[in-house]
Structures are given as structure tokens and as C-alpha cells.
C-alpha positions in Angstrom: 18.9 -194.7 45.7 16.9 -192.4 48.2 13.3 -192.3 47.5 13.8 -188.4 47.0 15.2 -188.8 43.7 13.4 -188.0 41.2 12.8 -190.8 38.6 14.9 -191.2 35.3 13.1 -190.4 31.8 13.4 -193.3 29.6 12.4 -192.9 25.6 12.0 -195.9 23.7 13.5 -196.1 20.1 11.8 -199.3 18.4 8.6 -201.1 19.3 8.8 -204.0 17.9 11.3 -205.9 20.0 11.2 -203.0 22.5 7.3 -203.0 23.0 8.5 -205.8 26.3 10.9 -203.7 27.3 8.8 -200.2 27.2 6.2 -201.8 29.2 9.3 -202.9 32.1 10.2 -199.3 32.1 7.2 -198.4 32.8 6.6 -200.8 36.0 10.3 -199.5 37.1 11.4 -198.1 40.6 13.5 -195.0 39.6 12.4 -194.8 35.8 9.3 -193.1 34.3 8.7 -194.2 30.5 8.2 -190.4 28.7 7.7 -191.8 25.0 7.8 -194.3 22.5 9.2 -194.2 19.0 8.7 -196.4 15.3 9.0 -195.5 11.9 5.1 -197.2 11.3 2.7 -194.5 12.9 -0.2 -197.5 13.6 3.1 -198.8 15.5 3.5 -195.6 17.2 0.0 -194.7 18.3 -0.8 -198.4 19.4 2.0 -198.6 21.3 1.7 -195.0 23.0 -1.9 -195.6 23.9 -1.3 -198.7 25.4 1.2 -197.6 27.5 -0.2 -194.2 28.6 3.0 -192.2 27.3 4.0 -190.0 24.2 4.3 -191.6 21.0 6.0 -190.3 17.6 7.2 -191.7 14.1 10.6 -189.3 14.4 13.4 -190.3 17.2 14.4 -187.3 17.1 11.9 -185.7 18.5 12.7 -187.3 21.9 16.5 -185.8 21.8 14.4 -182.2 22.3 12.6 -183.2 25.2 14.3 -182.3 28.5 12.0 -185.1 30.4 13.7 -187.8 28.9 16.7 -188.6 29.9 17.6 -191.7 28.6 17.1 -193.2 25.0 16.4 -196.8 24.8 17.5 -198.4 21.3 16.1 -201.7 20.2 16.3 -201.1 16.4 17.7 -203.7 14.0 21.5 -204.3 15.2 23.2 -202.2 12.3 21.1 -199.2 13.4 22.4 -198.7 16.6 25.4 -196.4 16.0 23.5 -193.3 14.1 21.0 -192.9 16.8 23.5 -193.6 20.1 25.8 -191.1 18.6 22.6 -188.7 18.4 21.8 -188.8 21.9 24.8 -188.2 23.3 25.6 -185.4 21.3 21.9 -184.2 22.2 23.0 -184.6 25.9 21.1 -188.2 26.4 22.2 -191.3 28.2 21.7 -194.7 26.0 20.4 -198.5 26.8 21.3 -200.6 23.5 19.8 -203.9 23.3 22.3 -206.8 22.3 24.8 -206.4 20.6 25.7 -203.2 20.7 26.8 -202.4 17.4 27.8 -205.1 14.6 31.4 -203.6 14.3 33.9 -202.6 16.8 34.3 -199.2 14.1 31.1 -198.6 15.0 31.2 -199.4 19.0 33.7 -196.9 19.0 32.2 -194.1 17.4 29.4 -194.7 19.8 31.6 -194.9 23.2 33.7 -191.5 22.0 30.7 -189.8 20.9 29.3 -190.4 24.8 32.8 -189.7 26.3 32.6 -186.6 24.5 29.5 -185.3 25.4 30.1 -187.2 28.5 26.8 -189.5 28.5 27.0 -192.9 29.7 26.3 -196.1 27.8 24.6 -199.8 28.5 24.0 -203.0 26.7 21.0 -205.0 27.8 22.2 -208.4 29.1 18.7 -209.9 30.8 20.5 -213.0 32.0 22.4 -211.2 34.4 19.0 -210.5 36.5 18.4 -213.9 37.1 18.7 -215.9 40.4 20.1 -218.6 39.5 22.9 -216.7 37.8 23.8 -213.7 39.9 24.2 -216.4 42.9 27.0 -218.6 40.3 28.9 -215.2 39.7 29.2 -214.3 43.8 29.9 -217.9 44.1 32.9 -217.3 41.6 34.0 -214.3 42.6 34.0 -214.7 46.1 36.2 -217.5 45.3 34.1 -220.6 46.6 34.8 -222.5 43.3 38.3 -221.8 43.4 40.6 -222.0 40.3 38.5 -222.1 37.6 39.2 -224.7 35.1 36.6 -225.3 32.5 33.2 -224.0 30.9 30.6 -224.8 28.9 27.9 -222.4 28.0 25.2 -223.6 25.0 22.2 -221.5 24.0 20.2 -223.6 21.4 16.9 -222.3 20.1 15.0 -223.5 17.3 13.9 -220.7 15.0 12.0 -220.8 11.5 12.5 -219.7 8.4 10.0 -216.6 9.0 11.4 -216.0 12.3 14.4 -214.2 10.1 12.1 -213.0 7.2 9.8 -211.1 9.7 10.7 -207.3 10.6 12.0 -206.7 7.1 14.2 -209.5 6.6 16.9 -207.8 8.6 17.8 -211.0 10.7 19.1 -213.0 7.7 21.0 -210.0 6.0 24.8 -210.2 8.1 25.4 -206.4 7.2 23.0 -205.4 9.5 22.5 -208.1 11.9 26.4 -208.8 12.1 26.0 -212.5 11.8 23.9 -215.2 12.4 23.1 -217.4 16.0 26.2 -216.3 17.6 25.4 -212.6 17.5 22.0 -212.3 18.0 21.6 -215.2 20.8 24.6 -216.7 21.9 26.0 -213.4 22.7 23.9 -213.9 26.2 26.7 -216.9 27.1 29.3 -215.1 25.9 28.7 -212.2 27.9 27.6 -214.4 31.2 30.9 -216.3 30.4 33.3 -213.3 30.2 31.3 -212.3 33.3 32.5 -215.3 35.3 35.7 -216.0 33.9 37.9 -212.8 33.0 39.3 -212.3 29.7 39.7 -214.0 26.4 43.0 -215.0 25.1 41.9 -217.2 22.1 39.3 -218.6 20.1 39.2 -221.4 17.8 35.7 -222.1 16.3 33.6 -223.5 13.3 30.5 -222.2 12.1 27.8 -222.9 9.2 24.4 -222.8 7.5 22.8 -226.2 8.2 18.6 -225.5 7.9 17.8 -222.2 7.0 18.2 -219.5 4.1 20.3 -217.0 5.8 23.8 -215.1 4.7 25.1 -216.0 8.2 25.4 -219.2 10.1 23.0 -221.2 12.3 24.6 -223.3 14.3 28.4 -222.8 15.7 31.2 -224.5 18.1 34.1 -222.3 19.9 36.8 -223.1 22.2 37.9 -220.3 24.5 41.1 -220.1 26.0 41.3 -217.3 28.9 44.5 -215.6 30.5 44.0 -217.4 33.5 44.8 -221.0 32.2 40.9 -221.9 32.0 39.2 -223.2 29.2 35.4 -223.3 27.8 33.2 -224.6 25.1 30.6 -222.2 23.9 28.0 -223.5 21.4 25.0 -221.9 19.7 22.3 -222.9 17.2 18.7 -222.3 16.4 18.2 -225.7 14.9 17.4 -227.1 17.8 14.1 -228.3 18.1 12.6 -228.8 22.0 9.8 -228.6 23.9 9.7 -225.0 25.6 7.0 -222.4 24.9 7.4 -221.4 21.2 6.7 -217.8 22.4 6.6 -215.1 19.6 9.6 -216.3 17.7 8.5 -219.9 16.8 10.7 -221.7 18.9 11.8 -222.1 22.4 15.3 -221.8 23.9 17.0 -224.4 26.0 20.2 -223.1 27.8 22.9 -224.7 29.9 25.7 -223.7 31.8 28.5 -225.9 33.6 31.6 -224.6 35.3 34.1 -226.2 37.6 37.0 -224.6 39.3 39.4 -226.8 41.7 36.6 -226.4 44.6 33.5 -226.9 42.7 31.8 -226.9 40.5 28.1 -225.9 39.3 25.2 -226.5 36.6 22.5 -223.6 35.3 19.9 -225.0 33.4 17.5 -222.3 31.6 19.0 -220.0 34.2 17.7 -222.2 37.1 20.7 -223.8 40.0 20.2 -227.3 39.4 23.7 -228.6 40.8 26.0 -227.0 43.2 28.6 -229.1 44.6 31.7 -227.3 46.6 34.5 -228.8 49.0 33.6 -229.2 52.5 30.0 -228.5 51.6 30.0 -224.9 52.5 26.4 -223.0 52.8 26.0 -221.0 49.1 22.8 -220.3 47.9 21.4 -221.2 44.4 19.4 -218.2 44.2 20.3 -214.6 44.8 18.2 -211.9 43.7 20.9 -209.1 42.4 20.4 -205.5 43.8 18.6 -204.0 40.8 15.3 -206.0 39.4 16.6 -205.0 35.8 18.6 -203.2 33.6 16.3 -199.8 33.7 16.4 -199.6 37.6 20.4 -200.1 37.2 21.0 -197.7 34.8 18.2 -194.5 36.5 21.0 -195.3 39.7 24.4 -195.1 37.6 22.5 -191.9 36.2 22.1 -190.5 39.9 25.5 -191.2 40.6 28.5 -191.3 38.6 30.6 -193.1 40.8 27.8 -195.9 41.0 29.0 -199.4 40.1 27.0 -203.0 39.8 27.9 -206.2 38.7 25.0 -206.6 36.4 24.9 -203.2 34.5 27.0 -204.1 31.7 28.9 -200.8 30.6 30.5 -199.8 27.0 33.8 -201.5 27.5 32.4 -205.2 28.4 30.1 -204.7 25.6 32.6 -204.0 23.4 34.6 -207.0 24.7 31.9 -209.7 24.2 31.5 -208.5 20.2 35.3 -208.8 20.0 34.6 -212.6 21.1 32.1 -212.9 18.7 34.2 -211.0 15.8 36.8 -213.9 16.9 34.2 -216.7 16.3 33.6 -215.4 12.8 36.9 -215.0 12.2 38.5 -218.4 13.1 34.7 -219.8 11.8 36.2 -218.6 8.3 39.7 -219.1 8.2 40.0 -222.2 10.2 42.9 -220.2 12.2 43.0 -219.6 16.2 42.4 -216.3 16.9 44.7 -214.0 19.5 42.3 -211.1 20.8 43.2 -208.1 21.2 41.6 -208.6 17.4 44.1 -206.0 15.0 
């Protein structure tokens, strides 16, 4: 992007979750954080004064500003819909944290509301951004793994009982969270899996409740079939107790991927290379920073230019399509049937 362009206009909806993400908006090249929103005005103000930008209790009052350009949502899952579908019919772009809506119903109001009013829409995938795992997806799609046969992708946390009875509750309630573990962390791997190998054919999974008091499950196995032959294994828990930092959520995370094709084959643990082994021994690095630092510098370029593309921006339709995997989990999780997608 030419350093004459002038910088994007970001408005954050949400400070609880998005507080983080406000303060990376503002250290952004190409975006300029305009103003802050949440429903608790000591929220509000704190946040405003902290990060030098406008602050209000009322989203809304960002759709009227022509400075902002871009609405950033990280609300409660279930919230997403009303206020994406406000934007773009107020002329604003959207960022969505994960997921991007707990329904596909809902998804689609969202995407035809922006195709309407012909705004563009992104879901927030950080693990993208990393090293480690924008080097494995060249590596794959440059074909130095080959045929891809199988994956495994695992995201297990340990979280507390409070971690879901903090914010309201709204974590443990599946109406508007949409579900349990798999939706509101093992959605990364299933994103970073579509990412590297194409689309879903089936899913066969089990889920359950095992150590907390929620109305969705904690823990969860899936086996993916894809149209290209390959298999994976996803899995997804927060009971797992470990030894990472227990940050703000009361437990750390411990992730791992694995993936082999028929000329390699390569491990990512907690989004570090640790094993990279391909025929003939050819040179591919284990880290490769992607073009944009983060999701806010990707999307103030697709906003310059409609034409612009990137491997890491991950758009409406391949948000939608890694909540139809999910939807698939729950589904088979339940019934104790394979699932087909396109889900009917």
C-alpha cells in the first residue's frame, strides 16, 4: 500500500475482549483507531482515555461518523448479526471476531446485508499471522508436501468454572455463544485446517460435558474427511490442565498441529515449526513472516483496493465455511450420524 494513502478508521464495538485488539489498531500501519464502544460507560471512558480516542456507550453513534470506516465487533457471539447488518447498511466495512455469527441464518443476513450495500466483511483468525504457520501453508500450497494425506489439529485449554460465568454468563448459555469448546476455541484449527487442506466432505464426531456447568460441551473428537481423499483428526477441550501462563482466562492453551502429505510431512507446536521433514531435503523455512502484521493492516489494504487478495485475511465465505464444520461437529456430536456438508 503506498505510504500516500490515507489511513483506515477503525471503531471498536466491545471492550472487553476487544480492549487487545483496540490497542493493535491503534499501533497499526494503514489504520487509525477513531473510537471505542461498551454498553458500561466506566468501560467506555476507561478505555477511551487509555487509548487517546473517542469513547461512547451507543454503537451507533460510530455508524454517523464519516472518520470511521471500519466497525470492529467483539461482542458476545450471538450479537454479531444486528450490528454487522448495521454497518453495512450505514455504509461501514466490518472485522468480526471468531465466529462470525452462531448460525449460518444469521451469516447470511450479515454477508447479503454487505453485498447490498456493498461493504466488505472479515473474521479475525490470529493464527494465521504467525511464523510458524504462514511458512506450513506456502509449504503446502506450493506443493512441497505433496498429496496430502492426514491431519491432526488439537487445541486444548483448561478453563474454570468462572472463566464461563464472567461477562454475564454468556459463554455457558449455547444460544448465544453457539456451543461450547469447539466454537469458541477450536474454531482457530478448524479454520487453519480448512486453510491447508481444501474442503470438507464429512464429519463424524463426539462431543460432551465432562467438568464444567455449561449447556454446551467441553471437550470434543471429529474425523474430517475432505474431497481430496485426505483425512484429519480435530480435537478440542478446555479440560486440559498444563503449564502455560494462565493469562486472563485461568488457564493456558497448548496447541498442536501435524500434517503429512506423500513428500513430507510437518509438526506446529503452539504455533512454533518444531519438525519439518521433506524428500530430498529441500531448503523451506520454518518461519515466514506473512505480508500483513495483522488482521487490521490486511483489511485498511483490501479497503484501498477492491481487487486486493491475501492468504491470511479470512473473508465472509471461508468464515462461513469453518462454522458449517463446526455446525457438522454438533450435529454428528448429537446424532451419532456422519455428516455430508453442504449441511441442508
Amino acid at each position: 500500500m503506498a505510504q500516500s494513502v490515507s489511513p483506515v478508521g477503525f471503531g471498536i464495538v466491545g471492550v472487553s475482549f476487544g480492549m487487545n485488539r483496540a490497542e493493535i489498531a491503534k499501533k497499526t500501519a494503514g489504520a487509525k483507531l477513531v473510537a471505542v464502544s461498551s454498553r458500561q460507560e466506566d468501560r467506555a471512558k476507561a478505555a477511551g482515555e487509555k487509548l487517546g480516542c473517542a469513547w461512547t456507550t451507543d454503537w451507533h453513534d460510530m455508524l454517523r461518523r464519516d472518520d470511521i470506516h471500519v466497525i470492529g465487533i467483539y461482542t458476545p457471539s450471538g450479537l454479531h448479526r444486528d450490528i454487522a447488518v448495521a454497518a453495512a447498511e450505514a455504509g461501514k466495512h466490518c472485522i468480526i471476531t471468531k465466529p462470525m455469527e452462531v448460525t449460518l441464518e444469521r451469516m447470511d443476513a450479515m454477508i447479503a446485508a454487505a453485498a447490498k450495500a456493498k461493504t466488505k466483511i472479515a473474521t479475525e483468525y490470529v493464527v494465521r499471522y504467525q511464523p510458524g504457520n504462514y511458512a506450513l501453508y506456502r509449504a503446502v500450497h506450493d506443493g512441497r508436501l505433496g498429496k496430502l494425506i492426514i491431519g491432526e489439529f488439537t487445541e486444548k485449554l483448561y478453563r474454570p468454572q468462572w472463566y464461563y460465568e464472567r461477562d454475564g454468563g454468556w459463554r455457558a448459555k449455547r444460544e448465544i455463544a453457539g456451543g461450547g469448546t469447539v466454537v469458541l476455541q477450536t474454531i482457530h484449527q478448524i479454520d487453519q485446517m480448512m486453510w491447508l487442506m481444501g474442503p470438507v466432505e464429512s464429519v463424524t464426531a463426539q462431543t460432551g460435558t465432562y467438568a464444567t456447568q455449561i449447556e454446551s460441551e467441553d471437550a470434543a473428537v471429529a474425523l474430517i474427511k475432505f474431497k481430496s481423499g485426505a483425512m484429519a483428526m480435530v480435537v478440542g477441550t478446555t479440560t486440559f490442565r498444563n503449564d502455560k501462563p494462565p493469562g486472563v482466562y485461568g488457564g493456558g492453551t497448548v496447541r498442536r498441529l501435524e500434517l503429512n502429505g506423500d513428500l513430507g510431512a510437518c509438526r506446529i507446536d503452539d504455533e512454533t515449526m518444531t519438525m519439518l521433514t521433506i524428500e530430498g531435503n529441500p531448503d523451506v523455512p520454518r518461519a515466514v513472516n506473512p505480508p500483513a502484521a495483522n488482521v487490521f493492516e490486511d483489511f485498511a489494504r483490501w479497503v484501498h483496493d477492491d481487487a486486493y487478495e491475501s492468504a491470511t485475511l479470512v473473508k465472509a465465505a471461508e468464515s462461513r465455511a469453518s462454522m458449517e464444520i463446526v455446525l457438522a461437529i454438533y450435529e454428528s456430536g448429537r446424532t451419532g450420524k456422519t455428516v455430508t456438508l453442504p449441511l441442508k
